[in-house]
Wavefront OBJ file of the C-alpha trace (Angstrom):
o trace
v -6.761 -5.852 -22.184
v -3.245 -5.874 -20.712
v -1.560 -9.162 -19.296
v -2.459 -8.494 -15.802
v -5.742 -8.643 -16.769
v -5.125 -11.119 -18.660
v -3.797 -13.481 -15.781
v -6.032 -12.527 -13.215
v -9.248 -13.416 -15.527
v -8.000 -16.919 -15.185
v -8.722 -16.956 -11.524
v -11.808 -17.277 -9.251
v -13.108 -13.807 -8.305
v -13.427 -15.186 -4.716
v -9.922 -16.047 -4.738
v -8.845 -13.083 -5.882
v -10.740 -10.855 -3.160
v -8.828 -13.126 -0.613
v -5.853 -12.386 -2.083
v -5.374 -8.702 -1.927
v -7.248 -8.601 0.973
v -4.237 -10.410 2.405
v -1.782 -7.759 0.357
v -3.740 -4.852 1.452
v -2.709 -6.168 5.065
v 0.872 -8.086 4.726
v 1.850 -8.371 8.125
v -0.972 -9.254 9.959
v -2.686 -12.680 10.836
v -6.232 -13.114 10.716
v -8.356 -15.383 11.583
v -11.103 -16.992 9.287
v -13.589 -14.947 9.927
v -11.571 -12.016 9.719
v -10.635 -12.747 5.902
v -14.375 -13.342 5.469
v -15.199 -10.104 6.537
v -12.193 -8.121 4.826
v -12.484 -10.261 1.396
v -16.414 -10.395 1.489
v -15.958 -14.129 0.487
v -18.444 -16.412 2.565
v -16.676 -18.254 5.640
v -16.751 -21.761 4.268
v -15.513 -20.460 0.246
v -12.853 -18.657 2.466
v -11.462 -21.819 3.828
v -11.193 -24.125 0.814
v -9.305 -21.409 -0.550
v -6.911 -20.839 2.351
v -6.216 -24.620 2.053
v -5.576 -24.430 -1.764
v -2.926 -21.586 -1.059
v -1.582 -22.942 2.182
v -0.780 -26.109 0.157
v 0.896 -23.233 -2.802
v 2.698 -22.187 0.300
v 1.288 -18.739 -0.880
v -0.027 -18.428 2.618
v 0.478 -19.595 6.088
v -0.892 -20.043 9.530
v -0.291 -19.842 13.051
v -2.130 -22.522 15.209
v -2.858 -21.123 18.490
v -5.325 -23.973 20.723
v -8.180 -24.387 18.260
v -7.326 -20.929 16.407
v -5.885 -20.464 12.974
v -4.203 -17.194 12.371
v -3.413 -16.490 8.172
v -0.700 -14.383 6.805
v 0.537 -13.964 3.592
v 4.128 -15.585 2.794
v 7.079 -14.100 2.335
v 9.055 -15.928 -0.599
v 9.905 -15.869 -4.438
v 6.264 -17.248 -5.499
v 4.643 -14.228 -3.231
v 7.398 -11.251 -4.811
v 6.102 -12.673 -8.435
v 2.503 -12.173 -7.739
v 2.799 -8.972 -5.866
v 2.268 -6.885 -9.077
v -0.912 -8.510 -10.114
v -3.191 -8.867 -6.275
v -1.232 -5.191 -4.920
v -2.761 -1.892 -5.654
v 0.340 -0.447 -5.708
v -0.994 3.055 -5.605
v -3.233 2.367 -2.568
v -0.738 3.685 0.371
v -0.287 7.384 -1.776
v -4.139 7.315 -2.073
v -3.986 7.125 1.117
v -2.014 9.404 2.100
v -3.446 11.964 -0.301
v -6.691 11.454 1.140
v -5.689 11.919 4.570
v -3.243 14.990 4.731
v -4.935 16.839 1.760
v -7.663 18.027 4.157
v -5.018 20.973 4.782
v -6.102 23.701 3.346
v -2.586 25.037 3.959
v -1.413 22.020 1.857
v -1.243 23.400 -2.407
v 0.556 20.303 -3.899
v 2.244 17.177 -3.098
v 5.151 15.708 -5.371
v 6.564 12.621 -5.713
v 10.404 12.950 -6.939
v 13.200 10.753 -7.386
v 13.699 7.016 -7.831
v 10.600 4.968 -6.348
v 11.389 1.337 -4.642
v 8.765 -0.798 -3.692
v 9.354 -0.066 0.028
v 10.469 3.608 -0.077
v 8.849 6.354 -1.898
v 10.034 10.407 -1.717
v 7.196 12.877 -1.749
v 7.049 16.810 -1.505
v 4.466 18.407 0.700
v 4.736 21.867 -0.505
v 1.979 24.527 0.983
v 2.003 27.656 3.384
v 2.772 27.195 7.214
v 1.980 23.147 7.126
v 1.865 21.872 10.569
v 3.990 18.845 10.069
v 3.015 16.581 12.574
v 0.226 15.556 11.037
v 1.825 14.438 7.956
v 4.356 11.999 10.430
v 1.624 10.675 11.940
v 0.383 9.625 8.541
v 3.497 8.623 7.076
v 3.533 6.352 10.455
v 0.502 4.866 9.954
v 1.068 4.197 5.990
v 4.629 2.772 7.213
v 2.344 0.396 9.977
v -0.233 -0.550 7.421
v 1.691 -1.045 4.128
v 5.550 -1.658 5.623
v 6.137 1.600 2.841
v 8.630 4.224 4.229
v 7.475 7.853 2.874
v 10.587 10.119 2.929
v 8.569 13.659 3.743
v 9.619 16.777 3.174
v 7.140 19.942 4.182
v 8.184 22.837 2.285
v 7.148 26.552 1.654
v 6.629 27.179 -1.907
v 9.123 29.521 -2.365
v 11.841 26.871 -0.718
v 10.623 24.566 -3.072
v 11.409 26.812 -6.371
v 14.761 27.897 -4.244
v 15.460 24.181 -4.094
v 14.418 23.409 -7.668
v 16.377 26.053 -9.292
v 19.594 24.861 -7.565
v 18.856 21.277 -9.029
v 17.950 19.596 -5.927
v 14.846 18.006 -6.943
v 15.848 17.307 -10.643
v 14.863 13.896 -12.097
v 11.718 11.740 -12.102
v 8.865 14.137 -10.390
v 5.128 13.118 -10.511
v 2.418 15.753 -9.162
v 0.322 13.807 -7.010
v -2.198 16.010 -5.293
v -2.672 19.980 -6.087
v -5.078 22.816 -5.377
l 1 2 3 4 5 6 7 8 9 10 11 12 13 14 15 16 17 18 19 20 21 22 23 24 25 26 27 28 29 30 31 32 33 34 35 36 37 38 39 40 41 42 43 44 45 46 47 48 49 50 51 52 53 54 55 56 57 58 59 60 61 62 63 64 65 66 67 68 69 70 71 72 73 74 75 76 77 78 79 80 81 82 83 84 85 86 87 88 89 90 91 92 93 94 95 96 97 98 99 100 101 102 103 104 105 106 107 108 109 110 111 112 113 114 115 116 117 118 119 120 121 122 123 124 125 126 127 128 129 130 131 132 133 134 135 136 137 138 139 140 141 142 143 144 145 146 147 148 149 150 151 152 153 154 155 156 157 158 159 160 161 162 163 164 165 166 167 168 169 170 171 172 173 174 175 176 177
């Protein structure tokens, strides 16, 4: 068992659902019923928790009239959970999942140094239509707040490119046919 494991055994299931259902979504509000629905945590379970982690100041909320809008925070305590409630691999999954459909599409690459709000991938394949893949890399970008630098290739520009040492480093196959 590794330590995230570990950690997260130490907290209520229902807590955690609410949790990454707030990281899957980290800059939108929603309202109670919302997170009910998202986290499939019953209403009232759903607000004693949002109270416990308003009061953590791991969350908080817009009052509009008589309506509560929650959002994740955005401070030190939030950055230091991050790696245990965010499937980090979720926005390449995806992305994977919804450009792969191709059939022009033979491989996609991730290269080059990865930071937690900017990732570099490789769509390499035969005559890719590549407006497609920005309207995906949009909607990842809308969703997650991830930037994914694309670059559609041929596959023989990709060896070209390769050979002169353009794409040396850190490379991770991600999707291939």
């Amino acid at each position: 068992m590794n330590y995230k494991d570990s950690v997260l055994g130490l907290i209520d299931k229902k807590t955690i659902a609410v949790i990454v259902f707030l990281f899957q979504n980290p800059t939108k509000e929603f309202c109670l019923n919302e997170i009910s629905e998202g986290s499939k945590v019953p209403v009232a379970t759903v607000y004693r928790i949002l109270r416990k982690l308003t009061r953590y100041d791991l969350i908080k909320f817009n009052k509009i009239k008589s309506l509560r809008l929650y959002k994740i925070s955005n401070n030190d305590a939030i950055e230091f959970l991050r790696p245990l409630f965010e499937d980090s691999d979720a926005h390449l999954a995806e992305f994977i999942d919804l450009v792969s459909p191709d059939p022009n599409i033979y491989s996609i690459i991730q290269y080059g140094k990865e930071s937690k709000d900017r990732i570099n991938l490789l769509v390499i394949g035969d005559k890719v239509d590549s407006e497609p893949v920005k309207g995906v890399v949009y909607a990842i970008k809308e969703k997650y707040g991830i930037t994914l630098n694309t670059l559609v290739l041929e596959p023989d520009q990709y060896v070209q490119m390769s050979d002169m040492g353009l794409y040396s480093g850190r490379k991770k196959e991600l999707f291939s046919r």
